[in-house]
DRENRORO-163254 format. One record per residue (C-alpha): x, y, z; residue number from 1. Coordinates in Angstrom, 2 decimals. Each point is the difference from the previous one (the first is absolute). Example, Ala and Ser with C-alpha at 12.3 -4.5 7.8 and 13.67 -1.06 7.14 Angstrom:
2
<filum <12.30, -4.50, 7.80>, 1>
<filum <1.37, 3.44, -0.66>, 2>
END
This chain:
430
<filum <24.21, -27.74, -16.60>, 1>
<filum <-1.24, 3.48, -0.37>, 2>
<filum <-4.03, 0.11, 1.80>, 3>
<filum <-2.54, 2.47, -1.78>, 4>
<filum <-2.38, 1.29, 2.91>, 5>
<filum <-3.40, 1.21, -1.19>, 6>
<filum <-2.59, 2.21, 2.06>, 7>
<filum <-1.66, -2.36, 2.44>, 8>
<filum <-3.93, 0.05, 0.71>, 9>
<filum <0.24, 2.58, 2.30>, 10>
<filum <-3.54, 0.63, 1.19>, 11>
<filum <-3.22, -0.49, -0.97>, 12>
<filum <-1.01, 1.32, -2.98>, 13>
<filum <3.13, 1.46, -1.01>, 14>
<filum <0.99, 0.43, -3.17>, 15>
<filum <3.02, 1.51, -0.18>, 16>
<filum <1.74, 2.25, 2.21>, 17>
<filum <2.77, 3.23, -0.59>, 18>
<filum <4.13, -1.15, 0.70>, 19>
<filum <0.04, 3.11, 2.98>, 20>
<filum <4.00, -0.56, 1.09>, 21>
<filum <2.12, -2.74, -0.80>, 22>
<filum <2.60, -0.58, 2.68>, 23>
<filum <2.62, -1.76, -2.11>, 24>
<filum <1.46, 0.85, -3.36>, 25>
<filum <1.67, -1.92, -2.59>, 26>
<filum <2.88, -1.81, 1.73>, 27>
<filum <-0.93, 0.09, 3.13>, 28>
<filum <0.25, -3.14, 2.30>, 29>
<filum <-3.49, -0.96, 1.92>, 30>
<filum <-0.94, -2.27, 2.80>, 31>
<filum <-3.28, -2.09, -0.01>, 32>
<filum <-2.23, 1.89, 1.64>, 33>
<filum <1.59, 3.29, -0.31>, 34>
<filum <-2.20, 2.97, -1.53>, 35>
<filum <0.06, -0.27, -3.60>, 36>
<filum <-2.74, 2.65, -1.47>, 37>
<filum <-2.72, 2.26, 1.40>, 38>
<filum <-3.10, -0.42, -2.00>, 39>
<filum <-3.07, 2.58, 0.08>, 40>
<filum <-3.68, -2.00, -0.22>, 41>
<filum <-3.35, 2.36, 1.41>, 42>
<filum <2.60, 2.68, 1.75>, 43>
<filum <1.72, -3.00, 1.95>, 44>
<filum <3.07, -0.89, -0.47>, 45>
<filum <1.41, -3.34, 0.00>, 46>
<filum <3.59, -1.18, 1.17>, 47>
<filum <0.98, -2.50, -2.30>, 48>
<filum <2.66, -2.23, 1.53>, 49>
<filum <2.67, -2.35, -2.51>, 50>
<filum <-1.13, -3.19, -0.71>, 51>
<filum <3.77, -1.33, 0.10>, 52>
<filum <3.51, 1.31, 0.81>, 53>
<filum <2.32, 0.95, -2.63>, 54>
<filum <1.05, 2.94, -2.43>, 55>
<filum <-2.43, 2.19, -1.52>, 56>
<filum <0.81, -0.20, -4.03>, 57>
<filum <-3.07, 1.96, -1.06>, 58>
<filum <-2.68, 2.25, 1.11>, 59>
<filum <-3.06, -0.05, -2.70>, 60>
<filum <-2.15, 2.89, 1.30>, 61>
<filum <1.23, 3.02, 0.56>, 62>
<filum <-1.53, 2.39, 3.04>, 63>
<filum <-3.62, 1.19, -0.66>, 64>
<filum <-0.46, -2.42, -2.77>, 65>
<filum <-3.19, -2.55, 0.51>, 66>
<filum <0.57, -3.76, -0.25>, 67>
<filum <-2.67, -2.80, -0.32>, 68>
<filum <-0.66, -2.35, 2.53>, 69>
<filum <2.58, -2.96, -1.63>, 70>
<filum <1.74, 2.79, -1.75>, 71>
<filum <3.78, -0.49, 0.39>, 72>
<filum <1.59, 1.91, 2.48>, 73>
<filum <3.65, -0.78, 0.11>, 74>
<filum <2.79, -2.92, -0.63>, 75>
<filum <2.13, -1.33, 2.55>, 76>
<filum <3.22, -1.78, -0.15>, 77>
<filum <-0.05, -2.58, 3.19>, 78>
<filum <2.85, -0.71, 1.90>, 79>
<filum <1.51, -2.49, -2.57>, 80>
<filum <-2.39, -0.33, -1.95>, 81>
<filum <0.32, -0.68, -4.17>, 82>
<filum <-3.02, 0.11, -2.56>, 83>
<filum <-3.19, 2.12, 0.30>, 84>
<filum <-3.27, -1.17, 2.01>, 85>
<filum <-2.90, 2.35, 0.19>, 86>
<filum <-2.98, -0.05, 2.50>, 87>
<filum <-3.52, -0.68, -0.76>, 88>
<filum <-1.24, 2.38, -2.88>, 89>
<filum <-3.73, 0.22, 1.60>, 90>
<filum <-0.75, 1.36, 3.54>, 91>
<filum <1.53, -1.86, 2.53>, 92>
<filum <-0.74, 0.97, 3.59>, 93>
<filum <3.12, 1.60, 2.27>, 94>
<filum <-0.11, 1.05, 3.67>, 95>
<filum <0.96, 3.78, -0.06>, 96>
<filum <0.24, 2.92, 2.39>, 97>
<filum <-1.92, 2.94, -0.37>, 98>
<filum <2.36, 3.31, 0.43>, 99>
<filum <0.03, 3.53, -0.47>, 100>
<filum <-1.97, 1.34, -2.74>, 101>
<filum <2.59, 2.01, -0.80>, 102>
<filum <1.23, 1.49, -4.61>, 103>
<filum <4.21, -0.72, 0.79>, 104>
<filum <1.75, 2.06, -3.13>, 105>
<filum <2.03, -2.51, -2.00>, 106>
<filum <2.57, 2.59, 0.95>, 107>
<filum <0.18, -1.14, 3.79>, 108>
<filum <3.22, -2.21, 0.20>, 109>
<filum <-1.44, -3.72, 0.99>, 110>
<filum <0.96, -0.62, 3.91>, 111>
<filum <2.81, -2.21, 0.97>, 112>
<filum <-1.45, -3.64, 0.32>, 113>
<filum <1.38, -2.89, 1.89>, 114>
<filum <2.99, -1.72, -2.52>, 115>
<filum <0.47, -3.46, -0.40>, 116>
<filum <2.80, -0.28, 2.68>, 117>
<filum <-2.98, 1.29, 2.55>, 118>
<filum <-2.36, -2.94, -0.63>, 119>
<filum <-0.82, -0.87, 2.80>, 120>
<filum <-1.39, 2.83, 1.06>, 121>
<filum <-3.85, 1.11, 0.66>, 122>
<filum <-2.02, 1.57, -2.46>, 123>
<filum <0.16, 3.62, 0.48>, 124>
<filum <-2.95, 1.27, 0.40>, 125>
<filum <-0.90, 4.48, -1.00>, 126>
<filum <-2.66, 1.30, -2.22>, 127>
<filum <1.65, 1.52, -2.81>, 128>
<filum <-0.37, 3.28, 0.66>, 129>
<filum <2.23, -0.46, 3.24>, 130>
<filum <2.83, -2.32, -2.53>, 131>
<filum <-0.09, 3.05, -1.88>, 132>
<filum <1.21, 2.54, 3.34>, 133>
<filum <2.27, -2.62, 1.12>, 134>
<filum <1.75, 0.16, -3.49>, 135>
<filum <0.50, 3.48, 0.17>, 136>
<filum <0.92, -0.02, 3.00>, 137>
<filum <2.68, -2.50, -0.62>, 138>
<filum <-1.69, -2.77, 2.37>, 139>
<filum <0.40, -3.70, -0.39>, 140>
<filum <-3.73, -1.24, 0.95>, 141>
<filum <2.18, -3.57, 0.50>, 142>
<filum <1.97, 1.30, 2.93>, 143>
<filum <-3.50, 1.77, 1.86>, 144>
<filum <-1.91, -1.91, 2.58>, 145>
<filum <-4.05, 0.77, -0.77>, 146>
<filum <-1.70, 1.06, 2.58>, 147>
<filum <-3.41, -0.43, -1.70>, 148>
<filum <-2.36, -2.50, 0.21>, 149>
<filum <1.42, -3.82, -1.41>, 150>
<filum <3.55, 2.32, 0.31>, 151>
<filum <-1.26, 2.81, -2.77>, 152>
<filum <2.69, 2.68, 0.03>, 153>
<filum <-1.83, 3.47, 0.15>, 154>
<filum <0.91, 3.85, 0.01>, 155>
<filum <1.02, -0.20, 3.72>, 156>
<filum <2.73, -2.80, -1.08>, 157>
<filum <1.59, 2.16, -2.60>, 158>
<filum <0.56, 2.57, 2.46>, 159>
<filum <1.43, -1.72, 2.59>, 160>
<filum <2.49, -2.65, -1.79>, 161>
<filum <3.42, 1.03, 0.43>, 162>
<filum <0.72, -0.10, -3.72>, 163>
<filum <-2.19, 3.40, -0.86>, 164>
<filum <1.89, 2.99, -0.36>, 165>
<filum <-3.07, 2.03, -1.30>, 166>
<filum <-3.20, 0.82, 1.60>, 167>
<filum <-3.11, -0.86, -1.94>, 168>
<filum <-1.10, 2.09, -2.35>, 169>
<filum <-3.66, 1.77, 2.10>, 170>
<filum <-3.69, -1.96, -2.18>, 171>
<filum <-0.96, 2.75, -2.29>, 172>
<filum <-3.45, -2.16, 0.67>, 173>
<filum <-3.13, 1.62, 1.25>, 174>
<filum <-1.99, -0.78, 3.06>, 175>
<filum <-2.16, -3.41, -0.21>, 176>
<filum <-3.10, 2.15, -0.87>, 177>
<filum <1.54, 1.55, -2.58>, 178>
<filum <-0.73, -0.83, -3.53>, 179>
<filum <1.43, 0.73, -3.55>, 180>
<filum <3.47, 0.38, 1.01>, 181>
<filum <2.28, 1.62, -1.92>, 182>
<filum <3.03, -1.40, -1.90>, 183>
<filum <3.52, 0.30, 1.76>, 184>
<filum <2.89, 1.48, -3.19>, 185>
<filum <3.23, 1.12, 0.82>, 186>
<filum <0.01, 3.47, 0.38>, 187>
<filum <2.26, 1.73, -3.29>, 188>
<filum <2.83, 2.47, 0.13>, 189>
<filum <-0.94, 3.46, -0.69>, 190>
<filum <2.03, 1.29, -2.49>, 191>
<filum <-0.40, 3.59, -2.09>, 192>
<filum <-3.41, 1.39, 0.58>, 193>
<filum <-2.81, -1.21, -1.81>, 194>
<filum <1.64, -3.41, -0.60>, 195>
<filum <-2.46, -2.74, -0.01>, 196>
<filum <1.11, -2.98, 1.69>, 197>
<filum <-1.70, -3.28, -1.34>, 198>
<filum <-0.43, -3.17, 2.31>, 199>
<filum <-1.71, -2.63, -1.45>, 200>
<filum <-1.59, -2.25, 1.94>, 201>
<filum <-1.15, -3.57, -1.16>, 202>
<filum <-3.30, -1.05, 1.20>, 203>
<filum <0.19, -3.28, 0.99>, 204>
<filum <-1.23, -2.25, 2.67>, 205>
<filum <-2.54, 1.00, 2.05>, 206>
<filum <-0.09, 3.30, -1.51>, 207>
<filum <-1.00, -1.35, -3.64>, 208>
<filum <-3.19, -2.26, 1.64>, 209>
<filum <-1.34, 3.17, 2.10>, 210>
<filum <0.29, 1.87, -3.50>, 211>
<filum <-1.19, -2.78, -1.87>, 212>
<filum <-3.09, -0.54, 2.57>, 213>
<filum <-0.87, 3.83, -0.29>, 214>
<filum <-0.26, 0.30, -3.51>, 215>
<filum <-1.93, -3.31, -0.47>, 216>
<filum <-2.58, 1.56, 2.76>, 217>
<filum <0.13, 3.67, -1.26>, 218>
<filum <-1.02, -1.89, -3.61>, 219>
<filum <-2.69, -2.10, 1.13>, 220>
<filum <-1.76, 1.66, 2.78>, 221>
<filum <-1.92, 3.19, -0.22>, 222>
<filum <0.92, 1.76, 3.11>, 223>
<filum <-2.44, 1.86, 2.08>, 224>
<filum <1.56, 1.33, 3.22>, 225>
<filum <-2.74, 0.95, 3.28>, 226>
<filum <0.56, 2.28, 3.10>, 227>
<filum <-0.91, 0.16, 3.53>, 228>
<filum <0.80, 2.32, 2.59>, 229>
<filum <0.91, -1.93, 3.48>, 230>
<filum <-0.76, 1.47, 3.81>, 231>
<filum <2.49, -2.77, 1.34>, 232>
<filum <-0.04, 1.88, 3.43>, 233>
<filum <-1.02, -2.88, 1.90>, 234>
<filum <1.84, -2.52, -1.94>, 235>
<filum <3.16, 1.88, 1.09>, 236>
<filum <-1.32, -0.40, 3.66>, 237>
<filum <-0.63, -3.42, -0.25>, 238>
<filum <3.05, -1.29, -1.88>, 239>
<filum <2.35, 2.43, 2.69>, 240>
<filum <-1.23, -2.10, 2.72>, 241>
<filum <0.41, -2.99, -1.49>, 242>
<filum <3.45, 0.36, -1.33>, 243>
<filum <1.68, -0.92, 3.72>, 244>
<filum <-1.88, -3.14, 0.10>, 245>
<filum <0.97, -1.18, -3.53>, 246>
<filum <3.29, 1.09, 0.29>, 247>
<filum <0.46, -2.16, 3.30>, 248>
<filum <-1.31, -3.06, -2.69>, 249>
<filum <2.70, 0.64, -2.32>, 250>
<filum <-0.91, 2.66, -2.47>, 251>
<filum <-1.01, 2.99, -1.20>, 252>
<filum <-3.28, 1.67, -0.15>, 253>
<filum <-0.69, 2.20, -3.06>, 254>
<filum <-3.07, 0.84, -1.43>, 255>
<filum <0.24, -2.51, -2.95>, 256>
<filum <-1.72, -2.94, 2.09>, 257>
<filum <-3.14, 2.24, 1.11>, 258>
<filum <-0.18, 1.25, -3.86>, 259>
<filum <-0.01, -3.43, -0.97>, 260>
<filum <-2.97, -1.22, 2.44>, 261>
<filum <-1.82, 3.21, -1.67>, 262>
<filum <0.87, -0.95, -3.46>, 263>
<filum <-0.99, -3.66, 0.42>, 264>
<filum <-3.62, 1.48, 1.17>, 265>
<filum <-0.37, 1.97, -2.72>, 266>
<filum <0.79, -2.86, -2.65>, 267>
<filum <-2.45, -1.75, 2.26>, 268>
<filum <-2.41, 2.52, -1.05>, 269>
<filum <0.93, 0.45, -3.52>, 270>
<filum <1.37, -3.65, -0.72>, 271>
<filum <0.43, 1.14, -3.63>, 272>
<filum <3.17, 1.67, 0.53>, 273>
<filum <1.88, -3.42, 1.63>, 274>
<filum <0.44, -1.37, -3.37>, 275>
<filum <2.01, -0.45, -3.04>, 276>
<filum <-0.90, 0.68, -3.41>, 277>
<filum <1.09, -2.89, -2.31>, 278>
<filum <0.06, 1.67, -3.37>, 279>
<filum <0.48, -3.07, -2.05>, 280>
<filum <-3.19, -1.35, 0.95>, 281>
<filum <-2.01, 3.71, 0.55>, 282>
<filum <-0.56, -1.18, 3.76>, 283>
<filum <-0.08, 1.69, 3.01>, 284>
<filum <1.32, -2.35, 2.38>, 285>
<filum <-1.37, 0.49, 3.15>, 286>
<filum <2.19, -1.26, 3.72>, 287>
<filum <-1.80, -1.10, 3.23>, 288>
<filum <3.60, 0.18, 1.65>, 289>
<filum <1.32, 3.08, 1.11>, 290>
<filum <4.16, 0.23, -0.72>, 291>
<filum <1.05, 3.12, 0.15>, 292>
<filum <2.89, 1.70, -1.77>, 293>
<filum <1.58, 2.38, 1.71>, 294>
<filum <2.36, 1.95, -2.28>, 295>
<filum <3.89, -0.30, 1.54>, 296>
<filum <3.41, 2.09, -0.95>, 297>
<filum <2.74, -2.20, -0.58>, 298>
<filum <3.28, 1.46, -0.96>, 299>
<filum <-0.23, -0.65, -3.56>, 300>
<filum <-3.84, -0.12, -0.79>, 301>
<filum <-3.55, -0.03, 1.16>, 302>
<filum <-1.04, -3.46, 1.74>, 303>
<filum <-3.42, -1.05, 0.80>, 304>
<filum <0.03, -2.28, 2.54>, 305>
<filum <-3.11, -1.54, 1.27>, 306>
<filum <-2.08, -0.63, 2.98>, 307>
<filum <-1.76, -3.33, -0.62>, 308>
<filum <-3.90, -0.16, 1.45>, 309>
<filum <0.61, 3.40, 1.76>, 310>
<filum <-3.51, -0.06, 1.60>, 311>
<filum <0.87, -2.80, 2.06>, 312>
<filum <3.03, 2.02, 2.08>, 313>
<filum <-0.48, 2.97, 2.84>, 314>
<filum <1.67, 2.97, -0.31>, 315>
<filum <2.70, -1.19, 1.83>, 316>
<filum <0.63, -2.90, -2.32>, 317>
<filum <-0.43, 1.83, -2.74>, 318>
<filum <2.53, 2.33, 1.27>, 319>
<filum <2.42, -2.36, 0.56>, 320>
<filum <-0.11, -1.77, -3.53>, 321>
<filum <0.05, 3.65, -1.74>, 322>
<filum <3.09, 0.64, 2.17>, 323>
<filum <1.65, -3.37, -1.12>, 324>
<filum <-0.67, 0.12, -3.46>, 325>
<filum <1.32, 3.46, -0.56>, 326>
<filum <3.26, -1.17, 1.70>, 327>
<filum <-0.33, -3.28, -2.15>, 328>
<filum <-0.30, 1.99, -2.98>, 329>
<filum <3.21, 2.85, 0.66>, 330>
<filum <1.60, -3.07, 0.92>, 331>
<filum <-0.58, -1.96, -3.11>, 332>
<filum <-1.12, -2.86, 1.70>, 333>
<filum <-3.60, 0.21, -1.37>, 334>
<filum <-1.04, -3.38, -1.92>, 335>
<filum <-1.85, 0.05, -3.53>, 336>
<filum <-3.39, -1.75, 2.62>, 337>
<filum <-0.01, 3.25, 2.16>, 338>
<filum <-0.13, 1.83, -3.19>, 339>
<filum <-2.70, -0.72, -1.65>, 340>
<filum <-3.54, -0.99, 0.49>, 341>
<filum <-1.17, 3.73, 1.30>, 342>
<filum <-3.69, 0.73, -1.06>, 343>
<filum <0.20, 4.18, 0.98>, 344>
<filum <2.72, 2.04, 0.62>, 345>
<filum <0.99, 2.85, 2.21>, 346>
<filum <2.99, 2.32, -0.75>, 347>
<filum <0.80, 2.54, 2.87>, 348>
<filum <3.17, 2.52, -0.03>, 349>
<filum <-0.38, 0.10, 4.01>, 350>
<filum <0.61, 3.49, 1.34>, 351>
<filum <1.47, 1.28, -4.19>, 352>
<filum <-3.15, -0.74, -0.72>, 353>
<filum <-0.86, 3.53, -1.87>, 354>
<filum <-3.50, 1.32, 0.07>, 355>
<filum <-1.30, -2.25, -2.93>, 356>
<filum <1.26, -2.97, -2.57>, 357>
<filum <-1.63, -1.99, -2.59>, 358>
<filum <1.31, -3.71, 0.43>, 359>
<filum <0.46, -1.87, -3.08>, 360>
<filum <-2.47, -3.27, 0.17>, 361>
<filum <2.44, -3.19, 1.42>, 362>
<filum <-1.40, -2.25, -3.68>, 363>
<filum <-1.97, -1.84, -0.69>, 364>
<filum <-1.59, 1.02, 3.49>, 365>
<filum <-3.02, 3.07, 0.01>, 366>
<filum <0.89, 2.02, 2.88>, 367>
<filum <2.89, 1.32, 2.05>, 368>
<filum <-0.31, 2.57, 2.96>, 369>
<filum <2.38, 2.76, 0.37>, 370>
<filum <0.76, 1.07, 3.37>, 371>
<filum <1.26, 3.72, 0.23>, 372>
<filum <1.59, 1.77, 3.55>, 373>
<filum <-2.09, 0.74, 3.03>, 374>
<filum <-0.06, 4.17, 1.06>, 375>
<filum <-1.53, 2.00, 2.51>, 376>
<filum <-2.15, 2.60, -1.57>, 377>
<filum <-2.62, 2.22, 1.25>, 378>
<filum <-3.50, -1.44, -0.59>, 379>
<filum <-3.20, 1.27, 0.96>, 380>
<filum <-2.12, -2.19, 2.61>, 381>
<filum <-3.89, -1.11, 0.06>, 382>
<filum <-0.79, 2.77, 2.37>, 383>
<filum <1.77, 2.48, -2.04>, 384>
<filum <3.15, 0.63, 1.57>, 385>
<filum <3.64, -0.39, -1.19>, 386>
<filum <2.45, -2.11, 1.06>, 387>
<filum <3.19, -2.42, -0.85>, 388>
<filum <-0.69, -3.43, -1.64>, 389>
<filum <2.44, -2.61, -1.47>, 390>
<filum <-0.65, 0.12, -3.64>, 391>
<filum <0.61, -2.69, -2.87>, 392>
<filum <-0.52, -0.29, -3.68>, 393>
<filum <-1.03, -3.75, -1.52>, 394>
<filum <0.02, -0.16, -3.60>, 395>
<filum <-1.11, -3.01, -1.71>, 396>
<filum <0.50, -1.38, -3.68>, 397>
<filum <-2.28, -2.17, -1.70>, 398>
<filum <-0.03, -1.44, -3.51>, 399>
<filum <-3.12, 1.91, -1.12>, 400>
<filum <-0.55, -2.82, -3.10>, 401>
<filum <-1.93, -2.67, 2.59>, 402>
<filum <-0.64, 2.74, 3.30>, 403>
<filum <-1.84, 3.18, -0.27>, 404>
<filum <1.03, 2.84, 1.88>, 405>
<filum <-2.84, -0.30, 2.72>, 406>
<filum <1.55, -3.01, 0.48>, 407>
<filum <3.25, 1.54, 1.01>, 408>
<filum <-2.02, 2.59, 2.41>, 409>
<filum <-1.90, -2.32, 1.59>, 410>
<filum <2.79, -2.03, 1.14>, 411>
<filum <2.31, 3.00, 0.82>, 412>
<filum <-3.13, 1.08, 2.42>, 413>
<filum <0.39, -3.20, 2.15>, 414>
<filum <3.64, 0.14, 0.24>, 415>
<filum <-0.45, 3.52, 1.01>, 416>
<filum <-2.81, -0.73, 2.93>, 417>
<filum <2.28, -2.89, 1.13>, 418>
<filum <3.13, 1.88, 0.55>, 419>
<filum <-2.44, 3.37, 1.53>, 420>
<filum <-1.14, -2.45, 2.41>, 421>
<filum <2.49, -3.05, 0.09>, 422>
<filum <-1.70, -1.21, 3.35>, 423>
<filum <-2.50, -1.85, -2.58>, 424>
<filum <3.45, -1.81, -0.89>, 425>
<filum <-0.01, -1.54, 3.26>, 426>
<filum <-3.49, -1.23, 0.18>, 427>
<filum <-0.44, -2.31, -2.75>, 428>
<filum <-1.13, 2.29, -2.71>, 429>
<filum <2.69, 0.65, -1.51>, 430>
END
């Protein structure tokens, strides 16, 4: 008999969540366990597997729409089966993978998935973003041994399996400290001049939340942006000679971890600006935990991964969980837990990082630090003379409703003095 499958309780709190790619269409035979739908809840995706083999008869959300948790997804024909069964119409809890956050055109041909003559194979296992190369490419993900963790194919497997004839296409993604990415469109043919080529693009996915999320804090927060001039001479010193040592433990040493020991003694300072402003109940909800956001590029949107009780970790630590959750995050592998939860937020665009930038408040938090590129400049010293410094602009945002601007200053000024002289960072003060 033909089985209705509703959304599942897919996390807590969720309400609903955005069909991202489906990889079946009507007619289509599916395996238990096979990837049914990609569903988009808090800019983390979830891989939906089928609750029972048999033919797809009809998808009931189409890509980019939003379904209610015990909304109804999709009917399935079972392998002689008669009669229609539906599951549970409330939430119902189901184990699911978290993949690549990742806004799949409903123009993307669904990849080839294992037929019912192949049932007794494994699961395959790819974020969707790599199902989507491998059909391009012409790849059955069936016939590919993973090399991934729990036997994940990744990018590396695609390019080695005998059956691609293309290379993959080169990421169009920026660096991991890059944010607000642009949006990939085929380029158009140029035809007489002065033509105008339109692409339209749909914004879905991940995409539609970051634009969503913008707005809503654009709306409700008044903006007030702050700036400090930086003499991170020393800090470049200091982190130089450490990089070796932290490299030796497994990862790399930016600057991110020492900015966030300086940040965390600011808010320390200024505990006013760790909060978030509930606007229902006109409160300014104030956090003696410190999680961090720390602003990441993924290929298809912003992510803000965070870094739970950050005051508790060394540099080295810290550098190590920035480094994995940036990785986590290009790889889609980030879950909804290390999502959310952050209490301040820092955005840096690394070495692109311009002169000066305004970040947009991460909502319903109060502050966010911007963190703009490090130059040697010319700068006169105490005794009068001039000579070459490492220079850096910090620019924070604060919603300027609940925090006045001295506010902003006065926590800006610690974060400054900390990263002038991060050896306080290594003697308990910081």
């Amino acid at each position: 008999m033909s089985f209705e499958f509703r959304l599942p309780d897919i996390g807590e709190g969720v309400a609903e969540g955005e069909v991202v790619h489906w990889f079946v269409k009507e007619g289509d035979a599916i395996q238990e366990d096979a990837p049914l739908v990609s569903v988009l809840t808090d800019k983390a995706n979830v891989e939906i597997p089928s609750p029972k083999s048999g033919t797809i008869v009809r998808l009931h959300a189409q890509v980019g729409e939003k379904v209610k948790v015990g909304g109804l997804l999709v009917t399935i024909e079972p392998v002689g089966g008669a009669g229609t069964t539906s599951s549970p119409a409330g939430p119902s809890p189901l184990p699911a993978t978290p993949v690549k956050a990742s806004s799949i055109p409903s123009s993307v041909p669904s990849p080839p998935l294992p037929a019912a003559a192949t049932a007794t194979k494994a699961r395959v296992l790819a974020s969707p973003n790599l199902r989507r190369k491998a059909a391009e490419m012409g790849i059955d993900l069936s016939t590919i041994h993973g090399s991934g963790p729990g036997g994940r194919i990744v990018e590396s497997d695609l390019a080695s399996s005998t059956g691609a004839t293309t290379a993959t296409p080169p990421s169009t993604a920026p660096g991991p400290e890059s944010s607000a990415p642009s949006i990939s469109a085929p380029a158009p043919t140029l035809r007489a001049s002065g033509a105008d080529q339109i692409t339209k693009v749909p914004i879905r996915g991940v995409r539609r939340v970051i634009s969503e999320h913008m707005a809503e804090s654009v709306h409700k927060a008044a903006h007030f942006t702050y700036v400090e001039e930086i003499d991170v001479t020393e800090l470049v010193r200091i982190r130089d000679r450490m990089s070796p040592h932290v490299e030796k433990a497994g990862a790399k040493l930016s600057y991110l971890p020492f900015i966030v020991k300086a940040v965390i003694a600011g808010l320390r300072e200024q505990p006013g600006l760790n909060a978030t402003m509930d606007d229902e109940r006109q409160e300014l909800v104030v956090h003696s935990a410190y999680h961090i956001g720390i602003a990441t590029a993924a290929p298809d949107g912003l992510l803000v991964p965070v870094v739970k009780n950050a005051d508790t970790k060394s540099i080295q630590q810290l550098a190590r969980e920035i480094q994995t959750l940036a990785e986590r995050g290009r790889e889609g592998k980030l879950t909804r837990e290390e999502l959310v939860g952050s209490t301040f937020t820092i955005t840096s665009l690394g070495a692109l990082g311009g002169v000066l930038a305004t970040p947009i408040l991460n909502y319903p938090q109060v502050g966010i630090l911007g963190v703009h590129k490090i130059a040697r400049r010319p700068v006169y010293r105490p005794d009068g003379s001039i000579g070459p410094a490492e220079l850096m602009n910090l620019s924070v945002s604060v919603d300027h409703r609940v925090l006045d601007g001295i506010v902003a200053a006065k926590f800006l000024a610690v974060v400054k003095a900390t990263l002038e002289d991060p050896h306080r960072l290594f003697a308990d003060l910081a």
